[in-house]
C-alpha positions as CSV (number, residue, x, y, z in Angstrom):
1,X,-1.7,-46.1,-23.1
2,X,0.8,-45.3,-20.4
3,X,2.7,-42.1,-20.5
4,X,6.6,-42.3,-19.9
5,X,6.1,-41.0,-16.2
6,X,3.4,-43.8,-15.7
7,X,5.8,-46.3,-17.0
8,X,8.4,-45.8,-14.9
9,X,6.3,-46.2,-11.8
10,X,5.1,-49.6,-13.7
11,X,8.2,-50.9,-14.3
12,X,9.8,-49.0,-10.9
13,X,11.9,-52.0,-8.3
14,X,11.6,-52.1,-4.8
15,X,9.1,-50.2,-2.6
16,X,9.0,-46.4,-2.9
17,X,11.1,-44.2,-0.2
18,X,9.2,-41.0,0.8
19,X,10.6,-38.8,3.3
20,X,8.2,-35.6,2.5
21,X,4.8,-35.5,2.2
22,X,3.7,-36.7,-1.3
23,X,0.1,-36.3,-3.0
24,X,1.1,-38.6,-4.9
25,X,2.2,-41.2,-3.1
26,X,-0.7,-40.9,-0.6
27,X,-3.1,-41.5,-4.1
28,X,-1.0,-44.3,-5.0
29,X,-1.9,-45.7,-1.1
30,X,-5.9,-45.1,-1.1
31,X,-5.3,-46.8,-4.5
32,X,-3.9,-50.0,-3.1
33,X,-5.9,-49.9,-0.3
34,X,-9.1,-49.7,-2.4
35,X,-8.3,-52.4,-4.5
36,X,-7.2,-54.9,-1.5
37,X,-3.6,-54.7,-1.6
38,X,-1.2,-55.5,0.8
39,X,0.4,-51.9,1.9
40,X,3.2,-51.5,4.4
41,X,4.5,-48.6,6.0
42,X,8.4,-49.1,7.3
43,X,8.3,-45.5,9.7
44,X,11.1,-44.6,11.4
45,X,10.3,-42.1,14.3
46,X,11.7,-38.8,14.7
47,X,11.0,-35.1,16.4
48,X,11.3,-33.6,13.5
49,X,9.0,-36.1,11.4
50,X,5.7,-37.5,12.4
51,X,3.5,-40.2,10.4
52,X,0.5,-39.1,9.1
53,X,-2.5,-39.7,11.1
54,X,-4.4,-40.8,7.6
55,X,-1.9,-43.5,7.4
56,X,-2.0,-44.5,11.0
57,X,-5.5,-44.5,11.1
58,X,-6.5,-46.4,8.1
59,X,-7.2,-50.2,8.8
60,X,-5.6,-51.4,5.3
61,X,-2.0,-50.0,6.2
62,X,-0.1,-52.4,8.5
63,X,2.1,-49.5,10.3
64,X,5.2,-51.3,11.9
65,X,7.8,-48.9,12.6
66,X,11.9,-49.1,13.4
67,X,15.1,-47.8,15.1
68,X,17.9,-49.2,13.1
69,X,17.6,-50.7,9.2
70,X,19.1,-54.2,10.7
71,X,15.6,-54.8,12.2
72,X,13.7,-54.6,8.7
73,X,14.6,-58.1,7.9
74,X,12.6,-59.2,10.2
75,X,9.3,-56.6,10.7
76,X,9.5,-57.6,6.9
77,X,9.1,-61.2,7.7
78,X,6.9,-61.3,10.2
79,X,4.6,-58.5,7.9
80,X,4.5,-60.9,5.1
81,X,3.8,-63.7,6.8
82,X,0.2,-61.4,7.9
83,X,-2.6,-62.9,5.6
């Protein structure tokens, strides 16, 4: 039986927006990945963030990244049309 903090991520909309470093997250990713998910990672570059090298190294995460939210549209497009 699922806790309340396991339902919410259950029953959670829309992709999760991380902007530290998350344990979490990143088990919730080797999860996915493990089980043949589809996992994409939106990054958008900065000097003072960088993306992980676990992330950008693992075949199973399709990296794209982006300048300006107006291009997501499309990566997403294009990244969902990737079999």
């Amino acid at each position: 039986m699922a806790n309340g903090s396991q339902e919410r991520e259950i029953g959670a909309v829309g992709p999760p927006v991380v902007t530290t470093p998350s344990l979490g997250v990143g088990y919730e990713i080797g999860r996915a990945v493990e089980w043949g998910k589809r996992v994409i990672c939106l990054y958008r570059p900065s000097t003072e963030r960088r993306l992980s090298g676990m992330i950008a190294g693992c075949g199973g995460i399709l990296v794209r990244t982006y300048t300006d939210t107006a291009q997501l549209p499309s990566i997403l497009k294009e990244a969902l049309a990737i079999s």
